[in-house]
C-alpha positions in Angstrom: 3.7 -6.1 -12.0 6.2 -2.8 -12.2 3.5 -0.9 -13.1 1.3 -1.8 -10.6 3.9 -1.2 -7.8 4.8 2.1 -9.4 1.4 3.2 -9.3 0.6 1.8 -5.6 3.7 3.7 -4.7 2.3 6.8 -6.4 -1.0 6.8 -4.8 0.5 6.0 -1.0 2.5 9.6 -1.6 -0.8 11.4 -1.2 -2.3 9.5 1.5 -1.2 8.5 4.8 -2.3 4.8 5.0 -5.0 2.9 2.8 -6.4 -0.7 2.6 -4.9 -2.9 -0.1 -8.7 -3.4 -1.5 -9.5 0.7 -1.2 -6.2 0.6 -3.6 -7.1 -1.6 -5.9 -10.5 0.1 -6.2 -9.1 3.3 -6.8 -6.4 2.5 -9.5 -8.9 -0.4 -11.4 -6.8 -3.4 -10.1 -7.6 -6.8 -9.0 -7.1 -7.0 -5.3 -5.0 -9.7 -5.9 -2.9 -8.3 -8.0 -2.5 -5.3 -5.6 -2.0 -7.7 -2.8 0.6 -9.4 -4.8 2.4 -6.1 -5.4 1.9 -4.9 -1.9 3.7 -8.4 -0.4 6.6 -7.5 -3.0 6.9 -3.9 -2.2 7.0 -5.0 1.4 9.5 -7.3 0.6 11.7 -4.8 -0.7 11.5 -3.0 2.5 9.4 0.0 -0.2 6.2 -0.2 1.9 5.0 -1.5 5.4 1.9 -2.6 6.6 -0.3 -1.6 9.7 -2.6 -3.8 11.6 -5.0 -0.9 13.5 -7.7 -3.3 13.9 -7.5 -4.0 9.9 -4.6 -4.1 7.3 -3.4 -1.2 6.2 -0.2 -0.1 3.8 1.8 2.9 3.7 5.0 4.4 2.5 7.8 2.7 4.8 9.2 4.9 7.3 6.0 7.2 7.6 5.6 8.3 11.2 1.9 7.4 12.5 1.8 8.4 15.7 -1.4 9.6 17.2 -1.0 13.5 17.5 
């Protein structure tokens, strides 16, 4: 499971905000591993998630403000 987190951390540095199942796509995960990781991550206050219509996650902290 520290891998995956490590590496969902890794690939939210170069994006602004992606879809747990875009994620797991990306780095060959299950989505439910990913969503597992994500809820943990979360959890340690490491990540955040955005509801714009759909779930999103991103780094915690990350300013999305339109503009």
């Amino acid at each position: 499971m520290e891998e995956i987190k490590a590496k969902i951390l890794e690939y939210l540095e170069g994006v602004s905000k992606e879809k747990p199942r875009v994620i797991a796509e990306k780095l060959g995960f299950k989505k439910k591993e990913v969503d597992k990781a994500c809820s943990d991550l979360a959890k340690e206050g490491k990540i955040e998630y955005l509801y714009i219509g759909t779930s999103f996650v991103t780094l915690a902290g990350r300013d999305h403000t339109p503009g």
